[in-house]
N, C-alpha and C positions, 0 to 999 in steps of 0.2 A: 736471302736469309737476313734477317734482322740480329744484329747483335743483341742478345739480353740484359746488357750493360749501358749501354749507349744510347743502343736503339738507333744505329747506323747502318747502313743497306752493303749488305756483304756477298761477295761469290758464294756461289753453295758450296761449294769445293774448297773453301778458303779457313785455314787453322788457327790463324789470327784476324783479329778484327783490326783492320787499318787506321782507325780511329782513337779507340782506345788502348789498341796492343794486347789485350783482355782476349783467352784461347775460345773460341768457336765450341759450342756441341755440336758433336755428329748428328746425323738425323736421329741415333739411338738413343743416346742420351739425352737428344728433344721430346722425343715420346716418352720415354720413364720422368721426364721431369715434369712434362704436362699430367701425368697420369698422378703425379705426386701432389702437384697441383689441384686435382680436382677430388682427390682423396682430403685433402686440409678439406676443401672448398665443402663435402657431405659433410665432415667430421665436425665443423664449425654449426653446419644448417643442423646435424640431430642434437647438440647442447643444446642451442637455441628451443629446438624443439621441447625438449622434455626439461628445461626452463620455464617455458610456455605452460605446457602441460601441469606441472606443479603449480606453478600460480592459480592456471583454472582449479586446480582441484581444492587449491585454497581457499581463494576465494567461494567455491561451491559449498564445500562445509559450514563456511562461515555465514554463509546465507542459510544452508540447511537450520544450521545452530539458532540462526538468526526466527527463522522462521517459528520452529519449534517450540522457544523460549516465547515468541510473541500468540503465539497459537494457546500455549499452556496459561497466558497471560488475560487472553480473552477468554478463552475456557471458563477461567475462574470469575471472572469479570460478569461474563454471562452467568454465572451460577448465582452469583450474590444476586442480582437483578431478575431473578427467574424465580428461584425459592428460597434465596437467602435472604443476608439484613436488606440488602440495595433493591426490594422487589417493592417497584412503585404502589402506590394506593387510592383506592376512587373514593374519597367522601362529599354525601353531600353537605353542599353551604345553601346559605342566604347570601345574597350578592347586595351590594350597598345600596342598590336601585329597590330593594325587597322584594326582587325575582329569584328563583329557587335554581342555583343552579350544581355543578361539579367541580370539585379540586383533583387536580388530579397532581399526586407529591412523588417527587423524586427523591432518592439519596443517594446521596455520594460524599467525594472530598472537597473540601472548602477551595474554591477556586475552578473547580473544572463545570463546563458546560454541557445542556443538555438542548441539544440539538432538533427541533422536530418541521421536519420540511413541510408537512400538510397543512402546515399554519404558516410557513417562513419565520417560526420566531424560538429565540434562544432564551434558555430561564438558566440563571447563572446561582448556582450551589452554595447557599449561604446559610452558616450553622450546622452543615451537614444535612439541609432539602433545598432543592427549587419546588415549588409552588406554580402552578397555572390555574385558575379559575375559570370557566366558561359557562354561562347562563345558558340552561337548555335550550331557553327557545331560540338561540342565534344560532342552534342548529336546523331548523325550520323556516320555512319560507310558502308564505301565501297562503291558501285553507288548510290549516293544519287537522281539518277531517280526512285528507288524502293518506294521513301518515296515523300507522300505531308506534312506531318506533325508527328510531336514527340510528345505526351503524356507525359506531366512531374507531378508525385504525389509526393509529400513530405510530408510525415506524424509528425512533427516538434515535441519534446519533451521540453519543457520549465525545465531547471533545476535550481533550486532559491538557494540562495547563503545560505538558512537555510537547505539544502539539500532535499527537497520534490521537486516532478518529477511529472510534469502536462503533460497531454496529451493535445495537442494543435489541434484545427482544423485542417484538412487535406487538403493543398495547389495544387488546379489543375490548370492546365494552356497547351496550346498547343504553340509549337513549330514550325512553318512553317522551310522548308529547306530554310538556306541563300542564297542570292545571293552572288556570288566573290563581296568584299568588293574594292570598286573602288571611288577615291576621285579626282578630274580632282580641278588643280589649277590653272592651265594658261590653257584657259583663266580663268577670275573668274565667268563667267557666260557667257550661252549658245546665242549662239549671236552675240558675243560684237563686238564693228564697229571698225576698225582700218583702220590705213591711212598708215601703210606700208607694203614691201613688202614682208616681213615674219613676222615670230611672236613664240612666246615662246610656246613649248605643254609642261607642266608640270603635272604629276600625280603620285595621288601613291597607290601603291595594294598588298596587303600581300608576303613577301619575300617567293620567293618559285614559285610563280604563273608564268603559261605561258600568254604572253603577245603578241597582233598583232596589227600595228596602219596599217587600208588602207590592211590589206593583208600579210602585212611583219613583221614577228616574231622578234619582241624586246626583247625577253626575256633577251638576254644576256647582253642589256643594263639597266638593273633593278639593282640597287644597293643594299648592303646588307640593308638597309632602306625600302625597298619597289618601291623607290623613280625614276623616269624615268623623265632626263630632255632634250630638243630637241627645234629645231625649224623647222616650215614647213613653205612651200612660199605662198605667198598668193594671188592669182588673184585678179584684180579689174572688177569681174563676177557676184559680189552679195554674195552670199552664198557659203564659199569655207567648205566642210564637210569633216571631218575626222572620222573613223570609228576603233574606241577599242573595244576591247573583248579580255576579262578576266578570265581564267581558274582558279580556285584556288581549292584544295582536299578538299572533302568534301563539296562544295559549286556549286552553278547554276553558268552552263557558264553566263555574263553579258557582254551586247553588247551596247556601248552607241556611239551615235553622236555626236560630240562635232561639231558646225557650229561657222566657224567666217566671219562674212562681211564685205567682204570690196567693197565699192561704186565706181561706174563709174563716174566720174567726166566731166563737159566740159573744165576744166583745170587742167592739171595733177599737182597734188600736194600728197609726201610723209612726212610723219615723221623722223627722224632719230631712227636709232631702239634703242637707249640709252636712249630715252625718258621713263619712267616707270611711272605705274600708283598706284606707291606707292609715298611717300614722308618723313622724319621726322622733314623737315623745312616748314613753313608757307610760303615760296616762291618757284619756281620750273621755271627751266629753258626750253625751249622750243624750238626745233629746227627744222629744215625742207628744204624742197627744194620742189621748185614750179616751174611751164610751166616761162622761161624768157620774160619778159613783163609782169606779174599776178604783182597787188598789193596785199598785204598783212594790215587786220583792225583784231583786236582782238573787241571781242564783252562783254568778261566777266574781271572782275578786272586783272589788271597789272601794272607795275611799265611803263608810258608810256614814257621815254627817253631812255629804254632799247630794243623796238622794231631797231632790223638791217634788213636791205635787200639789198641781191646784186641784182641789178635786171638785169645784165648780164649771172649772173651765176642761179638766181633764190633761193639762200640760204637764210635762212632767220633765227631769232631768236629773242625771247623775255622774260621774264621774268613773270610768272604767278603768281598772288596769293591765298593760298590753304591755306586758315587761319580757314575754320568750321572744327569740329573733325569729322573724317568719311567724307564720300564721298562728291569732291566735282568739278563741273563742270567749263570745261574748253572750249568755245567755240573762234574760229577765221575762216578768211576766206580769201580766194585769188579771185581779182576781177578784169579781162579782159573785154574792150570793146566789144561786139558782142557775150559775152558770158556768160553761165551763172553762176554764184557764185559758186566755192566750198565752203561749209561750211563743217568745220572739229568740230565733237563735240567727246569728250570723260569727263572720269572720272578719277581724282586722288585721292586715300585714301590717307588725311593728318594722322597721328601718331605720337604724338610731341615723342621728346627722355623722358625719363625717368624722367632727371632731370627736364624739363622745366613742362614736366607733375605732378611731384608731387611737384611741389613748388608753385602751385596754389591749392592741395589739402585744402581741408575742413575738421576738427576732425569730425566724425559722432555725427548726433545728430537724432535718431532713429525715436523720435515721431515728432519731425517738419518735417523731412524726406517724413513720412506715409501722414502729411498731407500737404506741401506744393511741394509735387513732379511735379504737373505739373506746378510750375514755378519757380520749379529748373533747367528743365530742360538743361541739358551740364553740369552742372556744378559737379566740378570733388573732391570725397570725399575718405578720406583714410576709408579701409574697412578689420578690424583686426577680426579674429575669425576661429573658425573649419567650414570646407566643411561635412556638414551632408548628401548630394543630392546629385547626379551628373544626368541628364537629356536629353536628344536629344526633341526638339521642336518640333512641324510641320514643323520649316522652316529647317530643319537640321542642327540646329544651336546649340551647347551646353550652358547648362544652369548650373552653381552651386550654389548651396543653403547653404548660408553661416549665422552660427547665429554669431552676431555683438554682443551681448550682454556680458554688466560688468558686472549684477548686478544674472546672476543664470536665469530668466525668459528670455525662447528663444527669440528673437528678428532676424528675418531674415530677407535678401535679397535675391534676384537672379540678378546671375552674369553672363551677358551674356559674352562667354570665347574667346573675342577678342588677347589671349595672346599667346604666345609659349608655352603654359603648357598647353598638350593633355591628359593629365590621373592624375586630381585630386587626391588626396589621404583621406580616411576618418580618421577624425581624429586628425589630429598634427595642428595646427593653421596656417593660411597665413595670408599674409598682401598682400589686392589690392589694386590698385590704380583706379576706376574706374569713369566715367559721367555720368550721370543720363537720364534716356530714358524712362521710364514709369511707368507703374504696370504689374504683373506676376502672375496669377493664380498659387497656391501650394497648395495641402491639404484642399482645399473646403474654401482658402482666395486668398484673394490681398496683396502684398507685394513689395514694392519697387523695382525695376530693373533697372540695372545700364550696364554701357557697360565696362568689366574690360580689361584693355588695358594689364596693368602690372600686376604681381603676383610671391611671392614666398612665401618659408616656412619664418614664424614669427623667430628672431635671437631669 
C-alpha cells in the first residue's frame, strides 16, 4: 500500500504510515475515496462540457446573425443592381478611333470596385459610375461574315472599399457585327440643293480602311485622321449621286449614296464656290454670277445698299444676315422677262466666335432653368461640372450628361455636342458655353438641354 501522503510503501495491514506517522485507509475507505475521486473527476469533465457547448452555441448564432445580416445586405445590394438605381446601362458610343462601339455604366459608391473577370479588369467608381467602353468589333475576329451577332456575359464582382466581395447580377447583351464606321460631312445632309458648279465631298472612316467614291479607290487619299477631303462637279440634272463604300477589318462593307441637287433653272445663275454654309459673323457675304440681263431681289434680311450687279457681266453680290444661332435661311433670286424666276434658297450655320458667345452667357441657375426652359429658349448659359454620360440619340447626334451641381445633390443637363470635342472624358470637370433648346429624357426624367457650342476642361 502506498501512503496517500507521502507516497511511502506501506504493509497492507499497517495503521500508520512509518514515514510520515500520517493514519493509513483501510481498503474501505480506499474505495469510497477513489470513487469520490472520480466523481470530482465526471463532475469537472460535464462543466467543461456544457462550457463548451455554450460557446458553440454562441458562437453559432453569432455566425447565424452574422450570416443573415450579410444575406439581407446582399439581397438589397442585388436589388439596386437588378431593378433599382445601381442597375448598369448599355449605351452606344463613338470610340476616339471613330469606331462605334458600347459603354457599358456602372453605379455605385464612390470608392468601391467593379470587378469583371472575362476581361481581368477593374473600373473603380468615380462620381458615383464606373465606365468601360469596348468597340464592337474587338469582339470579332477574322471574316466577320461567319458572325450575325456576339454574345457578351459579364459576371461583375462588386468589391467594397471595407473589403467584402459581392457577387453582382450577371450582365447579358448581344453584339450585332458593325458596320465600317463612315461619317460624310460635306455635304451635311443627304440632298442638299446647291447652285454651283462643284461642291465639297468631305468624310471620314477609320484610318486603315479601303475606300471607293463612284468606282475609284481613294484610299490613298485618306489621311492619317481618317479624314478624305475632295470636290466633285455638279450637273444642273436634278440629283447628281455619288457612291462610297467602305471596307474596314473586322466590320460590314458599308455602301452609302450621298445625292446633291442641283436645279435646272430658266436662267442660269451660279454661286461662287467661296460662299460656305458656315459663318462666325452675324453677317455673310454673298456672291454669284447670273445669265446677263437677269435682275437680282434678295427675299430674306440684308444689308440693302450692299446689293451690286453688273448686269453686263452678270456678277453679282450682297451682303446676308445670319443673326439666329444655328441654322439659318437665305433666300434670293434672278428675274428675266419671258422667263421664269430662279430662286436660289440655301442654309447657313451662324456660330458666333467664342468671345462674343460667352459674353452673353448666363451664371446657371438650375431650378429656374427646369422650370422656365421653354422660355428661355436660345439663351446661352455657362455650364461648369463632370461629364457623367456620354450618349448617341436617334438623331445621331451626341448627347453629354453633365451634373452642374455646387451643392453634393446631382443636378444635370444634357448637352447637345455642337463643339470640336469628339470623346468627352468621364470625370475631370468642363466648362460649356451652351443655348438652351428643350428637355431630354435621361434615366426615367426630363432634364434640361442645351446646345453646347464651346467646351473644355475646367482651368
Amino acid at each position: 500500500m502506498k501512503c496517500p501522503y507521502c507516497g511511502s510503501e506501506c504493509p497492507d495491514n499497517a495503521l500508520y504510515c512509518d514515514v510520515c506517522k500520517q493514519p493509513l485507509p483501510n481498503v474501505g475507505e480506499e474505495a469510497e475515496l477513489q470513487q469520490q475521486l472520480e466523481r470530482a473527476k465526471h463532475a469537472k469533465l460535464r462543466r467543461w462540457m456544457i462550457a463548451i457547448g455554450v460557446l458553440v452555441s454562441i458562437v453559432a448564432v453569432c455566425v447565424s446573425a452574422y450570416k443573415v445580416v450579410s444575406w439581407i445586405d446582399s439581397y438589397k445590394l442585388k436589388r439596386l443592381y437588378t431593378r433599382g438605381a445601381y442597375t448598369p446601362t448599355l449605351n452606344l458610343v463613338n470610340m476616339a478611333d471613330g469606331r462605334q462601339g458600347h459603354a457599358l455604366v456602372f453605379y455605385g459608391e464612390d470608392g468601391d470596385v467593379v470587378y469583371l473577370p472575362e476581361i481581368d479588369k477593374s473600373l473603380s467608381i468615380c462620381g458615383g459610375v464606373a465606365r468601360l467602353e469596348i468597340a464592337d468589333a474587338d469582339w470579332f475576329y477574322g471574316d466577320v461574315s461567319d458572325y450575325d451577332y456576339a454574345e457578351i456575359t459579364f459576371a461583375p464582382v462588386l468589391m467594397k472599399q471595407s473589403g467584402a466581395q459581392i457577387r453582382l447580377p450577371v450582365v447579358n447583351y448581344n453584339i450585332d457585327v458593325p458596320e465600317s464606321p463612315l461619317t460624310v460631312i460635306s455635304p451635311e445632309q443627304d440632298g442638299v440643293n446647291v447652285v454651283t458648279s462643284s461642291y465639297p465631298l468631305e468624310f471620314n472612316v477609320v484610318a486603315g480602311s479601303s475606300v471607293f467614291v463612284n468606282g475609284t479607290d481613294v484610299t490613298d487619299r485618306i489621311d492619317r485622321a481618317g479624314d478624305f477631303e475632295g470636290k466633285v462637279s455638279v450637273e444642273p440634272i436634278g440629283d447628281n449621286t455619288y457612291t462610297i463604300i467602305v471596307r474596314t477589318p473586322q466590320h460590314k462593307e458599308v455602301r452609302r449614296d450621298v445625292t446633291i441637287y442641283r436645279q435646272k433653272y430658266d436662267i442660269e445663275i451660279e454661286l461662287d464656290e467661296e460662299v460656305s454654309t458656315r459663318t462666325s459673323e452675324n453677317t455673310m457675304t454673298i456672291k454669284g454670277k447670273c445669265e446677263p440681263g437677269a435682275v437680282i431681289s434678295v427675299d430674306t434680311d440684308y444689308i440693302e445698299e450692299s446689293l451690286i450687279q453688273d448686269m453686263a457681266t452678270g456678277e453679282f453680290s450682297f451682303i446676308a444676315l445670319v443673326e439666329d444661332l444655328g441654322e439659318n435661311v437665305i433666300r434670293f433670286r434672278a428675274s428675266m422677262e419671258g422667263r421664269n424666276d430662279a430662286v436660289v434658297t440655301f442654309t447657313v450655320n451662324y456660330k458666333p466666335t467664342l468671345g462674343r458667345y460667352a459674353a452673353n452667357a448666363w451664371k446657371m441657375d438650375y431650378e429656374e432653368l427646369r422650370k422656365y426652359y421653354e422660355t428661355w429658349l436660345t439663351r446661352v448659359f455657362k455650364c461648369t461640372g463632370p461629364i457623367v454620360d456620354v450618349l448617341t440619340g436617334d438623331d445621331g447626334k451626341q448627347y453629354m450628361i453633365m451634373d452642374v451641381s455646387t451643392t453634393g445633390e446631382p443636378q444635370y443637363v444634357a448637352l447637345q455636342n455642337d463643339t470640336t470635342l469628339a470623346s468627352p472624358t468621364m470625370g475631370p470637370k468642363y466648362t460649356a458655353y451652351a443655348d438652351v433648346a428643350g428637355r431630354y429624357f435621361y434615366r426615367n426624367e426630363y432634364y434640361p438641354m442645351l446646345i453646347a457650342r464651346y467646351i473644355d476642361l475646367d482651368a
